[in-house]
Every structure is written in C-alpha cells, then in structure tokens.
Steps between C-alpha positions, in 0.01 A plus 500: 500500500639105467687388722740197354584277837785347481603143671732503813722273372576660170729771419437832433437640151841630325326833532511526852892612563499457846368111509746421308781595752382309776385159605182494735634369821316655760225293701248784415422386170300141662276788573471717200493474115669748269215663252601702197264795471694687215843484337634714789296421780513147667281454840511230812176347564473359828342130437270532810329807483591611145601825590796663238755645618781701293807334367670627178404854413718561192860445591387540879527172676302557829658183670281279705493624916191615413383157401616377819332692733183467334545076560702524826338814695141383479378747230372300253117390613495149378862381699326652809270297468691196436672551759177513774418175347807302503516626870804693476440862484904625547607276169650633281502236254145487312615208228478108616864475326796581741671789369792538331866555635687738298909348527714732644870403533593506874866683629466217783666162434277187544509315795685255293843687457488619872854414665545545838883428485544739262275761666703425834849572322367810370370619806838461654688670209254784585604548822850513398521736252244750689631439841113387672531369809464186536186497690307626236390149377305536870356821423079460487509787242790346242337142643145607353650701198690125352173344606272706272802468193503120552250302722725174478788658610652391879661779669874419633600489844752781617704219569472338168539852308820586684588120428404540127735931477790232683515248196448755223821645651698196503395437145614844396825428671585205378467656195732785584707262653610372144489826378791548783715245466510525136666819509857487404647818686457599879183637656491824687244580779349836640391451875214704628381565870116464579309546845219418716316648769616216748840617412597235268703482215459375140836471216376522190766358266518548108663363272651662159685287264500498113377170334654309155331720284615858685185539652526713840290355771388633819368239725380518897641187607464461867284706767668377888335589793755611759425578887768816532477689154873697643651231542779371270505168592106454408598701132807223471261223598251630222756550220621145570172336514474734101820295414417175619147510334601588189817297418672852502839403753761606255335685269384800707665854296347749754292629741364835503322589812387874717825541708321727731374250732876303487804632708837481306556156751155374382626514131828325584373248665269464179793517279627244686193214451468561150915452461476132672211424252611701173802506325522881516650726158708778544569424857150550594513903374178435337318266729226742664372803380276754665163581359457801294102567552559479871825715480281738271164500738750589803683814346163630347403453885796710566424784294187533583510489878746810466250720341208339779351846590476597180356174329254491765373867433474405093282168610306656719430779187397209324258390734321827499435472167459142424227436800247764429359539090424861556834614583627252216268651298643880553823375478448346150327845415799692650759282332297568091492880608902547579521246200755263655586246266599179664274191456591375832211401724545498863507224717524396845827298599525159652729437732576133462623605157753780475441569090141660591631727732742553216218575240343727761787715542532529106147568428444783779858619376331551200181665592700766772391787324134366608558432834644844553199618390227287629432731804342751281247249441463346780632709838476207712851365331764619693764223457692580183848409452706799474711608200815387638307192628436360100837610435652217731215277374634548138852384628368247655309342225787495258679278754175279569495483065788328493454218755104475381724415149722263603224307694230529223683290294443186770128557405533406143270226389800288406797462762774656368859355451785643721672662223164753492631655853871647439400768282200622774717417803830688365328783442342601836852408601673779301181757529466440918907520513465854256252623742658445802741722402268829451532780715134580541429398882146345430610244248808420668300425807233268326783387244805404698368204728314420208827424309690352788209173536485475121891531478484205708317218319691669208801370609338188592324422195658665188738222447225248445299780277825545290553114457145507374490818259813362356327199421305650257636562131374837501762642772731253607815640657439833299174633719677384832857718411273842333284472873763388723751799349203734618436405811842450629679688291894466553473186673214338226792318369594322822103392506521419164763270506290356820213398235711374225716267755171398648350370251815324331495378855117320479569434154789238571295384774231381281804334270640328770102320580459447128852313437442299867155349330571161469315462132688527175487886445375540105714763334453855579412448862807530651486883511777529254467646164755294224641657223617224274859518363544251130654201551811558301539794731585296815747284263714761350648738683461913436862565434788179475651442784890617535486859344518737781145549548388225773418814766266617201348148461420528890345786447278409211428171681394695793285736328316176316453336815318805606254543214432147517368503868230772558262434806125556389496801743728725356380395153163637586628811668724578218236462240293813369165596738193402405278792379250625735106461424180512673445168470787288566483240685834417727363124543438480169843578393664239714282224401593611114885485622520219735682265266747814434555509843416185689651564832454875511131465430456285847695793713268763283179285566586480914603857525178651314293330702633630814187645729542897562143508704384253750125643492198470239466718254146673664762517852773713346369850656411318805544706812479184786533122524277279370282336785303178434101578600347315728362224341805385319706489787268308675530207230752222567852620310478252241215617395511884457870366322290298261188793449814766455734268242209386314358836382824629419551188290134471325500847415875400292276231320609125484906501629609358178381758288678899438437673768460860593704644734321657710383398837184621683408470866209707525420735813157261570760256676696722715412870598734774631627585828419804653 
C-alpha cells in the first residue's frame, strides 16, 4: 500500500471534506503529521514514535483527545523517555517550543477598565433597590464573593456605604424636587402609620400630583420618625416638616389618612394646621379623607370575626388535609370519584392578610361535597362543617366578594385615578343598604353592622367620589343623578343638587385664583367661553327705538347677554358624553382638551389625583400595621428616610422621565405585627 505523507503546513487535499472545514489550531499537531492512506482514510502519525493513529474514516472525523493523551499521559514510549532525560518526568510538554495559547475572549473586564467609583455607586444602588442591610459590605462571605469577581476592588466601610445610599437619595430628590415644583396644580398626600418594636413611630408621606403632560405620579416624599405614633401633635409635626420640605405650603389639596387611630378632636385639630397653612376649597369639605384599603381590611375583619367558630373549624379542615400527602392524596381520589368540578385548590390562610382566608373559605366552599365525605376515607376526620355550617359560609362569601372587589382594584399595576372608585364604592352602598333590609335573621345579623360602618365613610367620602366621576366625560353629572336616584331614592334630588352646587362651587374657586394671577391671561383662560356677536350687531340696534317694543328689546338683550357668557363648566356638562371603551384613557382626554378648557382642566387634574389608599399596593389586604424590623430602626432616621425614598424613586426611573404609578415598599423592609 503507499502511503502519500503530506507536509504539516499544507492544506489538505480538496478531497478530504472535513479538512477543508477547519483550520488546525490545536497544539497536538507540533506532535503529529497528517498521512493520507487512501481517498477516505487520513491517519495521525505521532513524530516520536511513529505510531498512526485514526483520524478521518470517511465522513467520520475522530477529533484529536486521543492524540492528546497519547503526548500528555505518558503513552507514547519515546516522550517517556524524553522526559527521564530532560529530568522532568510529570511534563507534559515533550516539544522545546512553548506551546500554543488558543484565544478565548474573557466575560471579565481587564484590569484596565476596573472603576472602583463606579463599582461603589452600584453597590449602593444595590442595597437600595433590594433592601440589604447595610452591613453586608462587612460580611466575610459577600467580602470574599466581590474579592474572587474583582481582586482590585476595595470593599466600603458601613459607614461609607450608608454615606454613599444618603447622596444617591439626595440626588434623586433633587431631581424630584424639580419635578415638584414644576407642577402647575396642587399636590395631594396619603399619610401612612409605621411601627417599631421600641414603640416608635414612622409617617410615611406620599405625594400624588399630575405633571404638564397629565402624567399621574405617586411619589413617597418624606419618612419622619416620631416618638408617640398616637399622638396628633407628632402626625402635625410630620405633615408640616412634608410641607416645608417640599415647597408644598399653599398648595396642599388633601390628605387621606386611617381615621381609626384619630379621635374626631384629633382630626379637628388637624383640620385646623392645614387651614393656617392652606388656603382651603369648599370650606375645607374635602380636606381629609379616610383610607379605603384600611376601611376595607377592618369590615372584612368584621365579618369574619362573626362567623369565628365556624372559620376556625373550615381552617382547621384545611390543615388536615394540607399537612399530611396521604390524606391529600384520598381526598384528591375522593373529590375525581363524586366528580366535583371546581378547579379550586385548597390553601391554608394567613392571617396578616385577610384575602387568603377569603380564598380559603371559597375554595373549601367549593369542595363541601368532599369534605362531607372524607370520613369514609379516612375515619380519623371528624371535624366537618355541617350543612347549615357552608350555608352561612356561602352568605358570607358573597359579602367578603364584594369588599375583596373594591380593594383589588388598589392592587392594579398602575394606580388608578379617583374617578375609577364611584362606580365600585356606590354599589356596595346600594347592595349592603338592600341587604340590610332582608328578613332572613343570619344575613341581617352579619349584614346590618356591616352597612352601618360602610354607610359611614359613605357619607364621608361620596362627595369627593362624585366630584371625581363627574370629571370624567364618560358620566359627568349623568352617572352621579342615575346612582344617587337609587340609593336615596325620594331625596336623590336634594343630594343631587348637593353635587351640582358643589362643584359650581370649586369651579368658581379655581376662576377666582386664575383671574387674581398677576400675568396677562392669553385668551381662553379666563374660564369663560365667548360667543362672538358681528360688529355691526353691537352698532345697530334689533328693533328702532320708539315703537312700543323697548320691554321686548330688554328681553332680547337679556337673552344675548346670556348666550354670550357660558362658564367652561356648564359647557362641558351640557355637551354629549363621551362613548365608553376599554381603553380610554381619562388623562388622556384632558390633556387633548386642555386648551378647550383651560381652567377646568387644572380643577380636573387636582381632583383625579386625589389619594383613595394610603398603603402600597402589596399592603391593601393587610391585616396589621406595618412595623419597621430591627435593623432599620436601629439606623439613624435620616438614613432609613433616604434607603426608603430612594427605592421608591429608582424603581420610577430618572424623575424627569414618565413615570409609572405605582409605588412598591416591599415586605423585606418592614414585617407584620402579630
């Protein structure tokens, strides 16, 4: 047979496919030489020993480990015995030529673009956004873990980390601060309660406001340490600190806070602050509002701690099942052989969050017919609800439905305007009020204390959800007369009339700032909308003076004088509605119609914004108040102010930019009481 070498340097015939489709780079061929033996059989040949080894076997490429280990391993007779020689018997390395590197890119940057500014900044953002303590820059294990990433790096300090979370804060601010004070209308704030365990208090103030280009933002502004969390003074002293910080004196719309905690006196007194530093509209009627996710949370409470006995007997069902996989197991079986059809899964409630207990109740609910049977399977159950028992549970769940409703709309991803809440709000009015009147004893005793609390912040609140449903072009006055005429039925017109005067009320309010501005008001912004009359009109009179009809020409002038004077208000509410879509966009609108209606767009723009919730959206179905762990407390106030602001503004993006809004303050920061 010939055997046709062929040169290590020189390419491989055209015949040989797999040659061409690769480059030799490996270090393995300094120690072997490709032979041709045939057209479809090429061989290695080690250049030491000469033994052949196999390499292309018709389209078969057998790669080249094999070459390796016969150089690297020691197999090959002739590199052993180099290697005694040359005194090195562990070498791998048989050829007098250092080896070649193959050039890998690396995912590590080069010593060269290493910044340790940037890498300190970063590190503090970090902390932020995830809520690490502080001391984790002391850590050995996160120490050692940044040390094997990046050798050059020089760990922080704690003191220089918390110094480094303190001026990203007061970057971000003074970023929201022009944000702020470049909004044209007023600013509304929700005030929320935290605690500690060494029984101090922290006010969490938010801001929501609309910006130039009817944006809706929802900002944490201030977090204020107080020593006596009940006391009204240290909530005034807070609030004005808010005010003061923010450039807000003045411009404050309202406050919506938990009334629980405050005594009618404590609210007064409240009323009273915000009067010296706020020019207050309507008389103050709409100054302070009561938060609906706490006023929710509290009659869920309610319901559910007059069915106790029987909620705890459905748990505790749960738990049977839930804690052991064989009796899960026969009750899966049990629930495919009576065929029940609900897709609910069981679960067991939390009770820092009253819309688990909620889903418990509807899911065993559900699966009754299972639980009633369980003891067949298993004899050791002897805790089933009775018939009567789910009955009550059914009633009760219908009533939970609605308030679960209302406050799963505060969870949305995007913070919804007040207009969203009169539709919801009215209508556990009118159902609650229609079910306190039943005659079935049950529901009448869950039902009618029910009513009386919600009838309550009704009362209290409706006006300011009116004002805002009839700011959208949708409803206007119409929505408010069709729910009010339900609700109160021969006396809706007296509330009515309450809405209608109200707003005409705010509405001149807002003409009266706009025409005290002490610019040149462009046409069109003095809340008036013209009707031209042609010139010759005012020169020539309708009918000549002298012929019996001056009353007439009283009339007539009266009637013109009329047409020509229409306040943008009633021009909008006497226009037709808008039609309703999925997708419109009450913001959207306005900023389309501002230059239609210059000064109503301001009182629209302040009113949507108004806060209905005080708490996050994750917080809505929150059973307790939040409490500040251990090692935020123990951090000086500015601080946990500046780690708490900062994340709510980083996770918004740059200040200056749209925002989203939402606002998260996860559970990793505070945990609940117990």
């Amino acid at each position: 047979m010939d055997i046709i070498l062929a040169d290590n340097n020189e390419s491989p015939s055209s015949e040989t496919q797999a040659n061409r489709r690769r480059r030799k780079k490996s270090p393995v061929w300094e120690h072997f030489t490709v032979q041709r033996v045939d057209a479809a059989c090429v061989k290695a040949c080690c250049n030491l020993c000469n033994k052949k080894f196999a390499y292309i076997t018709g389209e078969r490429l057998a790669g080249t480990s094999h070459l390796k280990r016969h150089i690297t391993l020691g197999i090959c007779p002739a590199s052993r015995q180099n290697n005694k020689l040359s005194g090195t018997p562990g070498s791998r390395v048989t050829s007098s030529a250092p080896p070649r590197r193959r050039n890998r890119a690396s995912p590590v940057l080069s010593s060269s673009n290493f910044d340790q500014d940037r890498c300190n900044h970063e590190i503090a953002k970090m902390i932020i956004l995830h809520e690490y303590p502080l001391n984790i820059v002391e850590q050995p294990g996160f120490v050692n873990f940044i040390r094997t990433l990046q050798p050059h790096f020089v760990m922080s300090s704690f003191d220089i980390v918390q110094g480094d979370c303190v001026n990203m804060y007061r970057q971000e601010k003074h970023n929201l601060s022009n944000l702020v004070s470049g909004v044209h209308g007023r600013v509304s704030l929700a005030l929320d309660l935290w605690i500690s365990n060494q029984t101090l208090g922290y006010v969490l103030l938010t801001g929501h406001f609309i910006d130039g280009d009817w944006n809706l933002h929802r900002r944490i502004l201030n977090v204020v340490m107080v020593p006596s969390p009940d006391s009204t003074d240290s909530l005034i002293k807070a609030i004005g600190t808010c005010l003061s910080d923010w450039h807000l004196e003045g411009r404050l719309f309202t406050l919506t806070l938990d009334q629980s905690f405050m005594s009618q006196n404590s609210i007064d007194n409240l009323r009273g602050f915000l009067s010296v530093k706020n020019h207050l509209v309507l008389n103050g009627q709409l100054l302070i509002g009561n938060c609906f996710a706490r006023v929710l949370s509290r009659l869920a409470l309610d319901l559910m701690g007059a069915m106790g006995e029987i909620i705890s007997k459905i748990r505790e069902s749960v738990k049977y099942v839930k804690t052991s996989e064989s009796i899960e197991d026969k009750f899966n079986d049990l629930k495919e052989h009576l065929q029940v059809p609900s897709t609910k899964k069981l679960l067991i409630d939390d009770h820092s969050r009253w819309d688990t207990t909620y889903h418990m109740l509807v899911a065993a609910w559900e699966l009754q017919q299972v639980f009633a049977c369980l003891d067949t399977s298993d004899p050791d159950y002897k805790i089933a609800p009775s018939f009567e028992e789910w009955k009550q549970v059914e009633i009760l769940c219908t009533y939970l439905k609605y308030l679960f409703d209302a406050a799963n709309m505060l969870t949305a991803p995007t913070y919804p305007t007040a207009n969203a809440f009169f539709p919801e709000v009215s209508k556990i009015q009118f159902d609650l009020m229609q079910s306190a009147m039943t005659e079935d004893p049950f529901t009448l005793y869950l039902v009618k204390p029910l009513y009386e609390k919600f009838d309550n912040y009704w009362k209290n609140s409706c006006l300011v959800f009116a004002f805002a449903v009839v700011m959208d072009p949708r409803f206007k006055m119409r929505l408010v007369e069709f729910t009010f005429s339900k609700i109160y039925g021969e006396n809706a017109e007296m509330w009515i009339r309450i809405v209608d005067e109200g707003v005409h009320e705010l509405f001149d309010e807002y003409m009266m700032q706009m025409l005290a501005l002490p610019e040149p008001i462009l046409e069109g912004n003095d809340g008036i909308i013209k009707t031209e009359i042609p010139e010759e009109q005012h020169e020539t009179s309708f009918i000549s003076a002298g012929d019996g009809f001056s009353d007439f020409d009283i009339y007539i002038s009266e009637i013109t004088s009329s047409q020509q004077m229409k306040s943008e208000l009633d021009q909008y509410l006497e226009e037709p509605l808008v039609p309703r879509v999925q997708t419109f966009d009450v913001l959207l609108w306005w900023k389309q119609n501002r230059n239609k209606y210059p000064t109503l767009s301001k009182m629209a723009s302040d009113i949507l914004s108004i806060p209905v919730s005080t708490v996050a959206p994750e917080a809505v179905f929150d059973t307790q108040m939040k409490k500040v762990d251990n090692h935020r407390s123990s951090l000086l106030p500015v601080t946990l102010e500046a780690l708490v602001c900062a994340k709510d503004w980083l996770q918004h993006g740059s200040s200056t930019q749209t925002p989203s809004p939402t606002s998260e303050v996860s559970n990793a920061i505070v945990r609940m009481e117990f």
